[in-house]
TIVO-2410 file (N, C-alpha, C; in nm, 3 decimals):
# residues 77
REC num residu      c1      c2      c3 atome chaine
REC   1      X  11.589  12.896  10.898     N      A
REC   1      X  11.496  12.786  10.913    CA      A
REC   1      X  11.562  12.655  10.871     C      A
REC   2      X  11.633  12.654  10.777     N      A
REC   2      X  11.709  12.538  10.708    CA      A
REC   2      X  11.826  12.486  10.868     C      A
REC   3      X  11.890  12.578  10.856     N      A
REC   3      X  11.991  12.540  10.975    CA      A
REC   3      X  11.943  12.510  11.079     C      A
REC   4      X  11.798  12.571  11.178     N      A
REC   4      X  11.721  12.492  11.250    CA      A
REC   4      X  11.724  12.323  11.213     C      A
REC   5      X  11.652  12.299  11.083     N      A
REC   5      X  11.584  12.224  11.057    CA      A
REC   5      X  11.725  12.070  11.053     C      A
REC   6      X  11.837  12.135  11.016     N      A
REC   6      X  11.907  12.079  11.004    CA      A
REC   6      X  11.992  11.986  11.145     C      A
REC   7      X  12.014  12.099  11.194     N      A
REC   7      X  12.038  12.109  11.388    CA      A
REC   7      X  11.983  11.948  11.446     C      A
REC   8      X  11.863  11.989  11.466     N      A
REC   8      X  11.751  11.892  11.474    CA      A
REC   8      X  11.744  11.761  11.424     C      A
REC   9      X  11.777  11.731  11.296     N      A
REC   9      X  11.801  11.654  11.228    CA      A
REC   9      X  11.942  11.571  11.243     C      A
REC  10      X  12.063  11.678  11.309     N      A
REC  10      X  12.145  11.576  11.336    CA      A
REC  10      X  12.101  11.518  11.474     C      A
REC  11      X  12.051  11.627  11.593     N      A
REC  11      X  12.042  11.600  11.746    CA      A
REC  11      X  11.947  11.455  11.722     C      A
REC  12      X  11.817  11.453  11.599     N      A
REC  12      X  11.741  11.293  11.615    CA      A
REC  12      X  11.838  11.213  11.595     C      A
REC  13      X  11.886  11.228  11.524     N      A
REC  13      X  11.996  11.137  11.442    CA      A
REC  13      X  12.100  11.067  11.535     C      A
REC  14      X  12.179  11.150  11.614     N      A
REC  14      X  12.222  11.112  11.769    CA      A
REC  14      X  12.156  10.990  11.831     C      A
REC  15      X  12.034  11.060  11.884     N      A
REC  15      X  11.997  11.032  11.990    CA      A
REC  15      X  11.899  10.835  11.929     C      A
REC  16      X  11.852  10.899  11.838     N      A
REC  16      X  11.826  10.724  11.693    CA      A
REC  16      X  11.944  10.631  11.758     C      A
REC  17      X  12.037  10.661  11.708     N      A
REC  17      X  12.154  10.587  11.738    CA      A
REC  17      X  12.138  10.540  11.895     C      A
REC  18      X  12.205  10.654  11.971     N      A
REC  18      X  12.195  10.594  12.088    CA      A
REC  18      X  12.070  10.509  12.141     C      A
REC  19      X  11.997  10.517  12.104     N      A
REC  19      X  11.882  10.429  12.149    CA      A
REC  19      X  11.850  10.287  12.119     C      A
REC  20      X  11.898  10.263  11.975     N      A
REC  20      X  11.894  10.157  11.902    CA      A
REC  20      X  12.024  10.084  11.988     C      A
REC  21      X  12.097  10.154  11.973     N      A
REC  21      X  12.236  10.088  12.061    CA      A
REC  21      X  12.209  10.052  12.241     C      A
REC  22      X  12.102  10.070  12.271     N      A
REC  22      X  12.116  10.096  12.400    CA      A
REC  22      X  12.034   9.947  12.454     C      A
REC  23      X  11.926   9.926  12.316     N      A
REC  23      X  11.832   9.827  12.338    CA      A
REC  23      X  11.910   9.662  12.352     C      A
REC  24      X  11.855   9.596  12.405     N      A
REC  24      X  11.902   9.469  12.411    CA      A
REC  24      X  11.877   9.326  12.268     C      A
REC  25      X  11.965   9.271  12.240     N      A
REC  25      X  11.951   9.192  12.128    CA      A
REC  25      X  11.829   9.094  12.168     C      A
REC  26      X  11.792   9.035  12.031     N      A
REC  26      X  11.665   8.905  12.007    CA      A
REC  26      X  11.717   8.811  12.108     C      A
REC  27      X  11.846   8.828  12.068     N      A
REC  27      X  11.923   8.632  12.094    CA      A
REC  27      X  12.006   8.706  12.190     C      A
REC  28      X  12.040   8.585  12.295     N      A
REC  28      X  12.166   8.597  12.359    CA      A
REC  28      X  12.213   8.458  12.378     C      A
REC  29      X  12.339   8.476  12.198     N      A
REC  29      X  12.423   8.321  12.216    CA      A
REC  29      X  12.318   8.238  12.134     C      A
REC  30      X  12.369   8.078  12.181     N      A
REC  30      X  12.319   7.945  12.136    CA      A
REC  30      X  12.177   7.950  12.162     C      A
REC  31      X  12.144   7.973  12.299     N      A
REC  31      X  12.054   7.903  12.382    CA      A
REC  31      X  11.940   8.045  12.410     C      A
REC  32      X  11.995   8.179  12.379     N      A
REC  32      X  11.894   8.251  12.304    CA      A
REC  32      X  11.817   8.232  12.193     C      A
REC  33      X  11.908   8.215  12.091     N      A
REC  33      X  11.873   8.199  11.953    CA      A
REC  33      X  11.731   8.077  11.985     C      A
REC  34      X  11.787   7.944  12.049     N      A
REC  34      X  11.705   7.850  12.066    CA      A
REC  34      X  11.552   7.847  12.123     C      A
REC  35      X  11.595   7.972  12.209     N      A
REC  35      X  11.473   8.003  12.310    CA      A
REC  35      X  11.356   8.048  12.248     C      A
REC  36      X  11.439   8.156  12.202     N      A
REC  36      X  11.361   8.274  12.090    CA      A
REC  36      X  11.262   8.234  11.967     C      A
REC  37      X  11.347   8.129  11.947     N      A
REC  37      X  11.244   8.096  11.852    CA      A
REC  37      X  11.165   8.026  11.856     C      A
REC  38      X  11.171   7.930  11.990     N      A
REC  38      X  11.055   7.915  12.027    CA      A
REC  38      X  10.940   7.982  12.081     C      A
REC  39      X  10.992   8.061  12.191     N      A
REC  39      X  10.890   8.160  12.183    CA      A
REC  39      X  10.833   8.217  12.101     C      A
REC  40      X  10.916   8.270  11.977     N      A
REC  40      X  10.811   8.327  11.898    CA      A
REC  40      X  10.755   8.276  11.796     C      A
REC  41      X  10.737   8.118  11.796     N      A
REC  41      X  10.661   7.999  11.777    CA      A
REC  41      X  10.531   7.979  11.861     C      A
REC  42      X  10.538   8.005  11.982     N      A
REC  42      X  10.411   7.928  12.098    CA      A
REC  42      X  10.346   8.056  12.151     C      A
REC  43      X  10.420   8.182  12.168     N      A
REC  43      X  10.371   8.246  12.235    CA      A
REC  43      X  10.494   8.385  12.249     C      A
REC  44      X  10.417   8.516  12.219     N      A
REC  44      X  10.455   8.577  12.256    CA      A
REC  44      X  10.512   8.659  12.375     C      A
REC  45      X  10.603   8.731  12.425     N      A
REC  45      X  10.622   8.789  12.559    CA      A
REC  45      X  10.649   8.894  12.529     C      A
REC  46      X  10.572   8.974  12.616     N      A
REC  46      X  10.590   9.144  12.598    CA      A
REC  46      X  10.702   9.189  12.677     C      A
REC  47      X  10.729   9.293  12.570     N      A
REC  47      X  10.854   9.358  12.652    CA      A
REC  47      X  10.800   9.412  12.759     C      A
REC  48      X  10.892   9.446  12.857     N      A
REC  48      X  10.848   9.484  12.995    CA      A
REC  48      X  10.979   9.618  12.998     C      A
REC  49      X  10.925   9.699  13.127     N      A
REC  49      X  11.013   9.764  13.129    CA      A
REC  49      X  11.082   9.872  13.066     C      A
REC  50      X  11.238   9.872  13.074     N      A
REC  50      X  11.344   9.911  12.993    CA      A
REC  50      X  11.310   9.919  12.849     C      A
REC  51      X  11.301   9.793  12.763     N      A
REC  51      X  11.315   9.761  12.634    CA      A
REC  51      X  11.153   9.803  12.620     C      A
REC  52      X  11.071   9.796  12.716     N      A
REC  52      X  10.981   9.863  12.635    CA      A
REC  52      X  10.962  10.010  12.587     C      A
REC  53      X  10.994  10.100  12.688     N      A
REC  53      X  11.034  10.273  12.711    CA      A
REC  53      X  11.129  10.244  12.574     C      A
REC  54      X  11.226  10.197  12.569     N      A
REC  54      X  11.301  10.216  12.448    CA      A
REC  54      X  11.270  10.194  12.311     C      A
REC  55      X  11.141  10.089  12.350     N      A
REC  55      X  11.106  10.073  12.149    CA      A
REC  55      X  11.018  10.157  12.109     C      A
REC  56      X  10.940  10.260  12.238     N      A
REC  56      X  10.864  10.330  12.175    CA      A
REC  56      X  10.935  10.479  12.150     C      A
REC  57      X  11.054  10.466  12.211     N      A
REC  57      X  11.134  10.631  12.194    CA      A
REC  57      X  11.203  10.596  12.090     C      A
REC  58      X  11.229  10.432  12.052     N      A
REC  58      X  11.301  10.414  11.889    CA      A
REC  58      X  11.168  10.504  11.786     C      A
REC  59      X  11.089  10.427  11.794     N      A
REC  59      X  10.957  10.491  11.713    CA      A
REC  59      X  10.938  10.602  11.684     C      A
REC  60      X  10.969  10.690  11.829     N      A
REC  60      X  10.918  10.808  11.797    CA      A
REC  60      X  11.042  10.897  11.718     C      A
REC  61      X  11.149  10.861  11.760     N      A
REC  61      X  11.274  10.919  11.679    CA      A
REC  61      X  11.312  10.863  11.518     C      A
REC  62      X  11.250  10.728  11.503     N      A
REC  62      X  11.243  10.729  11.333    CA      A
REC  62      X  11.149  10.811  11.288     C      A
REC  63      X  11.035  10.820  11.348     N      A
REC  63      X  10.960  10.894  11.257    CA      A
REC  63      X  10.995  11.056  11.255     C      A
REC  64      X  11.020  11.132  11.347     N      A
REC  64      X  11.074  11.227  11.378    CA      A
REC  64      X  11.205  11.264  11.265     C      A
REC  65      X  11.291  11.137  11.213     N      A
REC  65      X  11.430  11.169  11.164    CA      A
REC  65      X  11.314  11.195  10.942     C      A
REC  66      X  11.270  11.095  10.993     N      A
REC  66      X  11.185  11.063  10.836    CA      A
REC  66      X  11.138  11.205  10.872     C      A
REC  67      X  11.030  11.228  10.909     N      A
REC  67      X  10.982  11.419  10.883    CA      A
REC  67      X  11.086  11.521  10.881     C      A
REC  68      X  11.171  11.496  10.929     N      A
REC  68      X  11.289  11.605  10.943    CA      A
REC  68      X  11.367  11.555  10.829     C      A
REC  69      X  11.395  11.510  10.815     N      A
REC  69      X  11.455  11.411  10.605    CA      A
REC  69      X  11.365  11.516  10.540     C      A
REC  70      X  11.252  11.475  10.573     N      A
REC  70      X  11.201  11.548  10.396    CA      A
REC  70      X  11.160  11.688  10.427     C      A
REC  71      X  11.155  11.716  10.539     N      A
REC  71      X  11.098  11.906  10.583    CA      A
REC  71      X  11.257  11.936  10.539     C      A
REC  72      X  11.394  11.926  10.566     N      A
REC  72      X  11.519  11.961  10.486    CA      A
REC  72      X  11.534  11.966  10.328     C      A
REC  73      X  11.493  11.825  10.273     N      A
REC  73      X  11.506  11.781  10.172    CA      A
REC  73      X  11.419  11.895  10.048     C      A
REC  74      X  11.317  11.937  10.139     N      A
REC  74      X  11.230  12.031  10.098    CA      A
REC  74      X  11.265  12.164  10.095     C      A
REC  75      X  11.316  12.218  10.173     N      A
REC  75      X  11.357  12.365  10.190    CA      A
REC  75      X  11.503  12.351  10.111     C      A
REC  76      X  11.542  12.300  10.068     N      A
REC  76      X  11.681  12.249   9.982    CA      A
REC  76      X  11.684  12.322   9.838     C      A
REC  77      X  11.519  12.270   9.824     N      A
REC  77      X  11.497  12.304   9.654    CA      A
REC  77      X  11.477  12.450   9.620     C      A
***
């Protein structure tokens, strides 16, 4: 059960990564940075798309890595 639990825990761990890496930055450059903060001064814009599918599979794989952290951390003792 431990070595399951463990398995799992690296495969989120992977795939965390790749995802976070996959997403696109706040800023792009000078004239991102500039943009950005205006926008998120006047008005928000929803992610669309791509970056959206990806922030909710970020989500679901932190929380996934956090339960699998402590269901290990647990069977340890």
């Amino acid at each position: 059960m431990h070595a399951l639990f463990v398995t799992l825990l690296v495969i989120v761990s992977i795939g965390l990564i790749v995802v976070v890496l996959l997403q696109s930055g706040k800023s792009a450059g000078l004239s991102g940075a500039i943009s950005g903060g205006a926008e998120s001064l006047f008005g928000k814009q929803k992610a669309r798309g791509l970056d959206l599918i990806l922030h909710r599979i970020t989500i679901v794989l932190a929380v996934l890595f956090i339960l699998l952290a402590v269901a290990v951390a647990y069977l340890q003792i």
